[in-house]
TORKOL-4160 file (C-alpha; in steps of 0.2 Angstrom, whole numbers, padded with zeros to 4 digits, m for minus):
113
<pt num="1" X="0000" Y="0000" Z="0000"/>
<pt num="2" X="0009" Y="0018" Z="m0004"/>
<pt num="3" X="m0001" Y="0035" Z="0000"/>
<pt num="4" X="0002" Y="0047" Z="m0008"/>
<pt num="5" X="0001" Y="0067" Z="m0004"/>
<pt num="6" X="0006" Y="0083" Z="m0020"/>
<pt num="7" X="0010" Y="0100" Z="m0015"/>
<pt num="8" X="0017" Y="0115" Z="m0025"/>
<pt num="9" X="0003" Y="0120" Z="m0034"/>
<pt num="10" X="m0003" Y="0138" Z="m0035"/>
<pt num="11" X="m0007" Y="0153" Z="m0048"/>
<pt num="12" X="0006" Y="0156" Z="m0060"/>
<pt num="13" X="0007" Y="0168" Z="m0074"/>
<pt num="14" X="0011" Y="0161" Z="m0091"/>
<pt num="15" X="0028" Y="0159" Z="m0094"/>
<pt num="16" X="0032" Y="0155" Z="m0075"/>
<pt num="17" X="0038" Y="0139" Z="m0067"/>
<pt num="18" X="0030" Y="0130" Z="m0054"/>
<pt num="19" X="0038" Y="0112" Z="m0046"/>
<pt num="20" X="0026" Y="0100" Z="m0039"/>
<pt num="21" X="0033" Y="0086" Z="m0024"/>
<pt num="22" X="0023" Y="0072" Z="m0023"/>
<pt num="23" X="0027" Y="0063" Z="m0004"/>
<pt num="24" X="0024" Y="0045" Z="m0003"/>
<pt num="25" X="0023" Y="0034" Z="0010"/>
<pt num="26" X="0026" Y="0015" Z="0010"/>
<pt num="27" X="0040" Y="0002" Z="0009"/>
<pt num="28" X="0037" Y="m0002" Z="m0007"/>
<pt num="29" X="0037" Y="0017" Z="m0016"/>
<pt num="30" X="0056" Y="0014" Z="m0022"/>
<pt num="31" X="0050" Y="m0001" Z="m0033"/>
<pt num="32" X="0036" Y="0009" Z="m0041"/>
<pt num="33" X="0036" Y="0018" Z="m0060"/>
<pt num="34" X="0028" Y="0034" Z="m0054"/>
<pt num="35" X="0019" Y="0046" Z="m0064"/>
<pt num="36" X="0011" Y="0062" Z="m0063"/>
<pt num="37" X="m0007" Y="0066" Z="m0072"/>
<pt num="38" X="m0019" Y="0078" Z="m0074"/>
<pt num="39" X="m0036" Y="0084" Z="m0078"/>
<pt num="40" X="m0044" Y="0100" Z="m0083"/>
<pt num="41" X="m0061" Y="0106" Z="m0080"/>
<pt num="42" X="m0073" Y="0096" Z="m0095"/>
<pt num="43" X="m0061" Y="0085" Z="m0100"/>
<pt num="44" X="m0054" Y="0066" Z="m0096"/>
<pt num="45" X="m0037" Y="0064" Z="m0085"/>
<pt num="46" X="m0023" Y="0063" Z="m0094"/>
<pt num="47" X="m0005" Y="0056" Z="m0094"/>
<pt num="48" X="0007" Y="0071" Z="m0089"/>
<pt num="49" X="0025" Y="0061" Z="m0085"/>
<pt num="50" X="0032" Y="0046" Z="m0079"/>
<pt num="51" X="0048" Y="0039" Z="m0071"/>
<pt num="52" X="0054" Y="0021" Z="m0068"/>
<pt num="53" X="0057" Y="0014" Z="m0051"/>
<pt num="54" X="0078" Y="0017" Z="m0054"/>
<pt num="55" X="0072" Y="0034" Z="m0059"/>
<pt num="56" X="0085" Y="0029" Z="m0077"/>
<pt num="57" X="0069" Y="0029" Z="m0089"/>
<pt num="58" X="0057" Y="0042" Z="m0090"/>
<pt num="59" X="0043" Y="0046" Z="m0100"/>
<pt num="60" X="0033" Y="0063" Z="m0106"/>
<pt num="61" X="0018" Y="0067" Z="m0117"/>
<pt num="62" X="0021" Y="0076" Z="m0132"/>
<pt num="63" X="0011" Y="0092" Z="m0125"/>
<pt num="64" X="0024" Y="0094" Z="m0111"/>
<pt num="65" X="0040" Y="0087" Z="m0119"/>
<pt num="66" X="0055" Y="0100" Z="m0116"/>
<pt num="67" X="0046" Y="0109" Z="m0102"/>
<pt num="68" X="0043" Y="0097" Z="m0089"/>
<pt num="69" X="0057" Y="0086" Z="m0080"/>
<pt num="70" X="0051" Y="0073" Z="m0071"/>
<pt num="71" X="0062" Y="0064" Z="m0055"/>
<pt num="72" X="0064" Y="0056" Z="m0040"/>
<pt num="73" X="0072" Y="0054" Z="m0022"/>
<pt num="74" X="0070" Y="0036" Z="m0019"/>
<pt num="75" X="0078" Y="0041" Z="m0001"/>
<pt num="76" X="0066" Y="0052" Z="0003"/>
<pt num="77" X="0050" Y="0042" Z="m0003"/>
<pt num="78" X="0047" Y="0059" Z="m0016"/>
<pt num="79" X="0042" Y="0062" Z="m0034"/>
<pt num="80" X="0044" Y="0081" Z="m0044"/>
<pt num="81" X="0037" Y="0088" Z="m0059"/>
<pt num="82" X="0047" Y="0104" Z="m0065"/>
<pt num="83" X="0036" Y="0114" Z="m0076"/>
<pt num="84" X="0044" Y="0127" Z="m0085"/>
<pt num="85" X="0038" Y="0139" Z="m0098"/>
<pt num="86" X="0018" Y="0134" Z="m0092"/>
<pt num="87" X="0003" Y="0140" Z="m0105"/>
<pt num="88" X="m0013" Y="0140" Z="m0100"/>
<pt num="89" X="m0019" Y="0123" Z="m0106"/>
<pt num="90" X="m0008" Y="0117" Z="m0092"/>
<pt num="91" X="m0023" Y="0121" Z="m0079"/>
<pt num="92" X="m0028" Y="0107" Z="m0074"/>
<pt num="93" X="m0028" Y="0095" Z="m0056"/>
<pt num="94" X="m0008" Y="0087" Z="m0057"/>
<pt num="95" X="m0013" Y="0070" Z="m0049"/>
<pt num="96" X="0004" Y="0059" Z="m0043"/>
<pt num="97" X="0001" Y="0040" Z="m0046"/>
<pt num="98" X="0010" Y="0025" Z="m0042"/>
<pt num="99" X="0009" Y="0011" Z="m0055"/>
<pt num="100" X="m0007" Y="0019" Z="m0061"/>
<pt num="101" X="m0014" Y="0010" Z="m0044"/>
<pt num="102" X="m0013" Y="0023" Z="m0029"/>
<pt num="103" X="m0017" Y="0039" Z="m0032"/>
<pt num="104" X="m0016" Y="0058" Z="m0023"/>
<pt num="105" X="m0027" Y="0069" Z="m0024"/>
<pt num="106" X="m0021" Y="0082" Z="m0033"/>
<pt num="107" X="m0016" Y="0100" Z="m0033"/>
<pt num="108" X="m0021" Y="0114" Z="m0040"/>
<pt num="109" X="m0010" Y="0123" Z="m0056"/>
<pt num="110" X="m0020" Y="0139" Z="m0063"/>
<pt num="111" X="m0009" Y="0149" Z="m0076"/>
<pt num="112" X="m0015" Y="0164" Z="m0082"/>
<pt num="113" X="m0012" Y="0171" Z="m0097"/>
């Protein structure tokens, strides 16, 4: 069982960075691929980032490629999405997932533009 609880959300202006941690809790969290998600108001939750349990393989989607780093601190049981350069289509919930099974719930990121 892992919990897990995101903070570092806020109001950002376009073009601003935010850097989301996600702290998780349970033995188990350092063998877990760990992802970030989100979801915007009207529309379906979508896949933001990933990162393998080693933290050597990670994975982005094509809207947030070469903006957002994703990474972790196995020794400290945390997970962080860096968002650089945000638009306004990045408002939306960030939800952190482990293995696609455990799940946060969420924090806020409002860019204005």
């Amino acid at each position: 069982q892992v919990q897990l609880v995101e903070s570092g959300g806020g109001l950002v202006q376009a073009g601003g960075s935010l850097r989301l941690s996600c702290a998780a809790s349970g033995r188990t969290f350092s063998s877990y691929t760990m992802g970030w998600f989100r979801q915007a108001p009207g529309k379906e939750r979508e896949f933001v980032a990933a990162i393998s349990w080693s933290g050597g393989t990670t994975y982005y989607a094509d809207s947030v490629k070469g903006r957002f780093t994703i990474s972790r601190d196995n020794a400290k049981n945390m997970v962080y999405l860096q968002m650089n350069n945000l638009k306004s289509e990045d408002t939306a919930i960030y939800y952190c997932s482990g293995e696609s099974l455990y799940w946060g719930q969420g924090t806020q990121v409002t860019v204005s533009s």
